[in-house]
N, C-alpha and C positions, 0 to 999 in steps of 0.2 A: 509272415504267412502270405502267399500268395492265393490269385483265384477268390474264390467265393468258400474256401473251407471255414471251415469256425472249430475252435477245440472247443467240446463240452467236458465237465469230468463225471466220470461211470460212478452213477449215481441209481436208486430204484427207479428214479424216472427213466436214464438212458438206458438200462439194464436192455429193453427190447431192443432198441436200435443195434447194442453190443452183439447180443445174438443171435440178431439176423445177420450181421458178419458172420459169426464165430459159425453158424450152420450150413451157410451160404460156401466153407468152405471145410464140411464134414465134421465139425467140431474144431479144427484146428489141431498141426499137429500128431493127426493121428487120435481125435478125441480128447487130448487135452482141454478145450475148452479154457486154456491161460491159467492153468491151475497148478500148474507140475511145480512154480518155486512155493506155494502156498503150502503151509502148516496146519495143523488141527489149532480150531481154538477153543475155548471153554464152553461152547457150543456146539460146535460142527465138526463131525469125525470124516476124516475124508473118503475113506474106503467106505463108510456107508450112504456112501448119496453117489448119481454117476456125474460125470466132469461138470455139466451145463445147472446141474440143482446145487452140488457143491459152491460153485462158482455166486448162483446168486442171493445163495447164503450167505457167505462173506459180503457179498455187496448190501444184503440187509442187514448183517450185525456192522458196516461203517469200518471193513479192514481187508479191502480190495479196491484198490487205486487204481487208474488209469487216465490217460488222456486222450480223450477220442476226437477224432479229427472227423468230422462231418462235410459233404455236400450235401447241401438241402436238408433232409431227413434221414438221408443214410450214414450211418456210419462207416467207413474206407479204411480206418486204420485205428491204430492204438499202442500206448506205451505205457507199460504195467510198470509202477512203482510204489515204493512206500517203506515202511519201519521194516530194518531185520526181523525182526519178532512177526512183522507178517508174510515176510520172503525169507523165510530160513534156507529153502533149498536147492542151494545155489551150485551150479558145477564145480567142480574141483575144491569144495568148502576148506577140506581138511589143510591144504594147501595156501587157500586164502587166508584161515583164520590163523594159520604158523605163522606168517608176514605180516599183518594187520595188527599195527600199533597205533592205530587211530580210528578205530571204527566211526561210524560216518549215521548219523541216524537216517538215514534215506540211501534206499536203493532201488536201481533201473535195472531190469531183470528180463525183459522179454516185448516185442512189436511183432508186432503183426499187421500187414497190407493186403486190402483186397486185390487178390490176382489184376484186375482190373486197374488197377490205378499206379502199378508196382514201378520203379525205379522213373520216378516224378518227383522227388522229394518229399513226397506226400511223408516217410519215417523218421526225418527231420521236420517237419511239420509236427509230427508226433512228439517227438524230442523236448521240441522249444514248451509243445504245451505243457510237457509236466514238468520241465521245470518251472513255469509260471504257477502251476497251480502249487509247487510246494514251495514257490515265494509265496503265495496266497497265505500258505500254515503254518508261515514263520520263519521258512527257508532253511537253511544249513548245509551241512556238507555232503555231497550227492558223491555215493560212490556206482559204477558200475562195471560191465565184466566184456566190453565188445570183440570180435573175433579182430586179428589180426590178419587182412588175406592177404596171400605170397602175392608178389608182384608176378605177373604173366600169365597165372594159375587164374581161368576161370571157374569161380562158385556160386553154385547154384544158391540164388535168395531164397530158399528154402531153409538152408543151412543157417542163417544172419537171423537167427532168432533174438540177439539181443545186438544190432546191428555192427557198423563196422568203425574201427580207432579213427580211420579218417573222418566219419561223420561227426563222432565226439568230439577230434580234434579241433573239428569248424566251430561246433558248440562252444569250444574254451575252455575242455576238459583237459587235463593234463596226464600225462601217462605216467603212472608209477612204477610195474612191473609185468611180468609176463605169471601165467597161470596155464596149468595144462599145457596141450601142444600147440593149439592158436589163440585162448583166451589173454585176453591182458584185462589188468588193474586200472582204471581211469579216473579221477576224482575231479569237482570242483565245488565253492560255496557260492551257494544260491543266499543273496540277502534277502533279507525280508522284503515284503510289497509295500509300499507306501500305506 
């Protein structure tokens, strides 16, 4: 990690800091508010709350993950992960789940950088944090879904919602297969923390 950043993880304490991001840029997304891979859970129906009360509703029931990457007080970035069962809804599923003969208890599904801080490394900064924190939970095998972009073709970080195979590949992820028309299949095991 570079700088003076520190990863916390999205916790009820961080919950404010998250959303003074997440408002800071209209909710994210288009109002998402980091909710689009989340499911209902046996408390919280998603169509009846709006993106930002959904949201920290899962963070009080303990099944919305993230790794927030801080200056000072503010939170600048984030990398949403956690159990299938809490990201069931992932792009191109149907697709994935045909290929997928090793399901992976951990999935990395969506970052986000404040406009402010964007193409810094600060989304690998995001990266690294959560996988520390799910060495923290015991570790395992971290699947996720990053865009694949055309070499010469510029895109807009807009798009790199769940970033790019190159930055995974720095991470140590290995590439399994392709999905849709730019997503790929990435995997690696996180051991445990000491």
């Amino acid at each position: 990690m570079g700088g003076t950043h520190v990863i916390r993880a999205l916790t009820p304490e961080t919950f404010p800091a998250w959303l003074a991001l997440a408002e800071k840029h209209n909710g994210v997304w288009g109002g998402c508010y980091c909710s689009y891979f989340h499911g209902d859970t046996a408390h919280t129906v998603k169509d009846d709350h709006d993106g930002a009360t959904f949201k920290k509703r899962l963070v009080d029931e303990g099944v919305a993950h993230a790794a927030l990457v801080f200056d000072g007080d503010q939170a600048i970035a984030w990398c949403e992960y956690g159990s299938p069962e809490e990201l069931p809804g992932i792009y191109h599923r149907k697709q994935y789940d045909a290929g997928e003969e090793n399901p992976a208890p951990w999935r990395i599904t969506c970052f986000f950088v404040d406009r402010d801080h964007r193409r810094s490394g600060v989304a690998r900064e995001a990266l690294d944090g959560a996988l520390d924190l799910i060495a923290q939970a015991g570790g395992g095998e971290v699947v996720s879904f990053p865009n694949e972009l055309v070499p010469g073709k510029r895109t807009s970080s807009s798009f790199l919602h769940n970033g790019t195979r190159a930055m995974f590949e720095k991470a140590g992820f290995t590439f399994e297969r392709h999905i849709g028309k730019s997503k790929t299949v990435m995997r690696i095991t996180v051991p445990p923390a000491d």
